[in-house]
N, C-alpha and C positions, 0 to 999 in steps of 0.2 A: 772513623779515625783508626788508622790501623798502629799493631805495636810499633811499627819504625815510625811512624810519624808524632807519637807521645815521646818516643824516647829523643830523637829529635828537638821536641819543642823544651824538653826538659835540657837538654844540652845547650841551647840555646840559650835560656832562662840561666842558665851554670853561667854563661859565659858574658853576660851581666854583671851579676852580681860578683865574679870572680875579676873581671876587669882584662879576659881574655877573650879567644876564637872557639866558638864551638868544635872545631876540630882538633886546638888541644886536646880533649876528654878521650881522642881514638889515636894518638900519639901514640909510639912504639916506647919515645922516649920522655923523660918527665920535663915539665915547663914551668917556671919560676918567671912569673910577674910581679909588676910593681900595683900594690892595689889604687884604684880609687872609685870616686864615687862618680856611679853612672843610672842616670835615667832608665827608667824601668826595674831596673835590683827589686829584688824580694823586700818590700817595706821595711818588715821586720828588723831587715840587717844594722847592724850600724856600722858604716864604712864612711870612710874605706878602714879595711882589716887590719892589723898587726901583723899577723901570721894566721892562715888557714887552709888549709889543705883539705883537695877535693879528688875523689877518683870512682869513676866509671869502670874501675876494675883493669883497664888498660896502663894505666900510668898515671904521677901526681901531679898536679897542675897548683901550684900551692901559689898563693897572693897575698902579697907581704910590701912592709914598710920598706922602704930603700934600704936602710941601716942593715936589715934582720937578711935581704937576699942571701948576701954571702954565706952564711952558716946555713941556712932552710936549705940553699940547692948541696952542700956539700951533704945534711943527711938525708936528703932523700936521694942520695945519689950513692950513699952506702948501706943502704939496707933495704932489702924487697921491700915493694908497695905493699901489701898487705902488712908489712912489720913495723912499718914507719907507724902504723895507726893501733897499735898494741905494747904495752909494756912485755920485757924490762925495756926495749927501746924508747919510749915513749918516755923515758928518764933523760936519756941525754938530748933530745929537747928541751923538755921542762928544765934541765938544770941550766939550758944557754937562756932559756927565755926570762926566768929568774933574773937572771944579771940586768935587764932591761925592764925589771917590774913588772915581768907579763905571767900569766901561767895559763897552761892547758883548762881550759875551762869548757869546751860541750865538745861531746865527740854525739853520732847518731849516724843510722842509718837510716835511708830511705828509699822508701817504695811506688813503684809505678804499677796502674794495673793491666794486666795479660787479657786483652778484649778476647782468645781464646777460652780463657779461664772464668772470667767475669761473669756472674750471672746473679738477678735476684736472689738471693737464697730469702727462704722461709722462716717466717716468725711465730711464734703460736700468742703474740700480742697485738691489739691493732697498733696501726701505724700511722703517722698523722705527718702530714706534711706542713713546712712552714716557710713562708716566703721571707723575705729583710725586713718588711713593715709589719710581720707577726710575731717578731723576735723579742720583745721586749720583756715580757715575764716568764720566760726561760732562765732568766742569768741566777746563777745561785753556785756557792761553793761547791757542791757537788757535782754541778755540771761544767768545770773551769775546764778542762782537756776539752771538750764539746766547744763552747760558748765561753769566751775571756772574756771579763767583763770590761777589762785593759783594752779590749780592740775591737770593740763594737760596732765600729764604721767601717771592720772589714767583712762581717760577718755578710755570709748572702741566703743561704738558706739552712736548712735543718730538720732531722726526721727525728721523730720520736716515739718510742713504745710506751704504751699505754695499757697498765692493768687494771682492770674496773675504775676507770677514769685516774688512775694514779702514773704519773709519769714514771718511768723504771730505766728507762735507759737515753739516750740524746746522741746523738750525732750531727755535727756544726760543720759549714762547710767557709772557708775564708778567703778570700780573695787577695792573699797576698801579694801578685803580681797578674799581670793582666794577662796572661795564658794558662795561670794554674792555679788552682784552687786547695786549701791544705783540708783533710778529712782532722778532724778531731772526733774522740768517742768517750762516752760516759757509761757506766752501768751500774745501777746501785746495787754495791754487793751479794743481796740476798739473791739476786735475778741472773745473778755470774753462769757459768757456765750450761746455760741453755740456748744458747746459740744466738743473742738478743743482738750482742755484739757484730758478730760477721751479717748478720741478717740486716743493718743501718748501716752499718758501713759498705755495704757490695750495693744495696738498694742508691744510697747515697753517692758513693761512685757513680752508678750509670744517671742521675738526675746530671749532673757535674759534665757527665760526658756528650747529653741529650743537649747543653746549652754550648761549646764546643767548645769547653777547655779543657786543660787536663787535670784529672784528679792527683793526688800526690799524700802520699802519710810518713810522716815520721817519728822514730821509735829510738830509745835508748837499746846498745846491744844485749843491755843484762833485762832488756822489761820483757821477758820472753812471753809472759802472757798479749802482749799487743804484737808483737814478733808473729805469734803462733795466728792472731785474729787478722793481722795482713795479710797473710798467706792462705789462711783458710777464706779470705774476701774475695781472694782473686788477684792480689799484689804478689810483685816482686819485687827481689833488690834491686836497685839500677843504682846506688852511688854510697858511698860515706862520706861523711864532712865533719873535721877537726879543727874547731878555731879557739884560739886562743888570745883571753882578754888580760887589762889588768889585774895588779893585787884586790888594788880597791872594789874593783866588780865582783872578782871572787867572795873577798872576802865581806861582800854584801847578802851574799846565795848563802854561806855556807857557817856563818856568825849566827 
């Protein structure tokens, strides 16, 4: 699988769950759809969307309720794509979306990996692999980024570091949609910065890749510590996504 063909299948998968054309995403100019729900979407999602804007870096492909088009294409239509996804702009959204009971609620970015970059890297703990039917006494608070104990039936495989038989770090692999697979990672704090991280997660990728999907991680832009373990894994950027739910949902996260 080469990089145009991951990045590809990731455009693809966008244009799903976005309720658009994968060639949206390479648009010179930006595309404003109505969203709904379609067969194959990222499970996870709950659509159809409110308001969400997606970009590959080229321009914004945002999918949205019929009511909300009008204003969504007027600002992203006055302010650069990168600024549309940033405050203080990221206020006169939030202040139209308010009027509708909605608010900016997950921004992230995510990462694809560079099969040029990609490589096992080294652990200095053994490493244990584990199939979907060996998954079962993994689950625990500290492993929830890894292994959600919420989505079990999507979980497929998972590596794990092992210090004198003590688990120390996890990395879970999920099937969220039937081309890609999301990495999750765990490391118990004392074990941080010895490279346990990038070591399950780069190994983890190529397992992911060995079966022919595409690996995929996502990351808040301020979590620079998983920022910095995507990139030293062998990931890149390839897209952000901005979606914005109700009060009530917010105010269920954040209460």
């Amino acid at each position: 699988m080469t990089n145009r063909d991951i990045l590809k299948t990731a455009m693809e998968q966008s244009a799903l769950d976005s309720h658009c054309r994968a060639e949206d995403f390479l648009k010179d100019e930006n595309v404003v759809v109505i969203s709904r729900k379609r067969d194959g979407a990222r499970k996870y999602l709950a659509l159809p969307f409110d308001c969400d804007l997606v970009s590959y870096g080229n321009n914004i492909v945002a999918s949205v309720r019929e009511d909300l088009a009008g204003f969504v294409k007027e600002y992203i239509q006055k302010y650069p794509v990168e600024h549309c996804f940033e405050t203080p702009y990221l206020h006169v959204l939030n202040d139209e979306l308010y009027r509708h009971h909605l608010r900016v609620c997950f921004m992230a970015e995510y990462f694809l990996p560079d099969v040029d970059l990609l490589r096992p890297l080294p652990c200095r703990y053994e490493v244990k692999a584990f199939s979907a039917s060996q998954l079962e006494g993994l689950y625990g608070p500290e492993w929830e980024n890894a292994l959600n104990g919420e989505t079990k039936q999507r979980h497929v495989l998972a590596l794990g570091a092992y210090d004198k038989g003590r688990l120390v770090g996890l990395a879970g692999a999920e099937a969220d949609c039937e081309t890609m697979w999301q990495i999750g990672i765990d490391v118990l704090p004392a074990y941080r910065r010895q490279g346990v991280a990038c070591a399950l997660t780069s190994r983890i990728a190529l397992e992911i890749l060995d079966r022919g999907k595409v690996p995929f991680y996502c990351a808040a832009w301020s979590n620079i510590r998983s920022v910095r373990n995507a990139i030293k894994s062998g990931f890149r950027p390839a897209w952000v996504q901005l979606t914005a739910k109700s009060d009530e949902f917010v105010d269920r996260i954040i209460l």
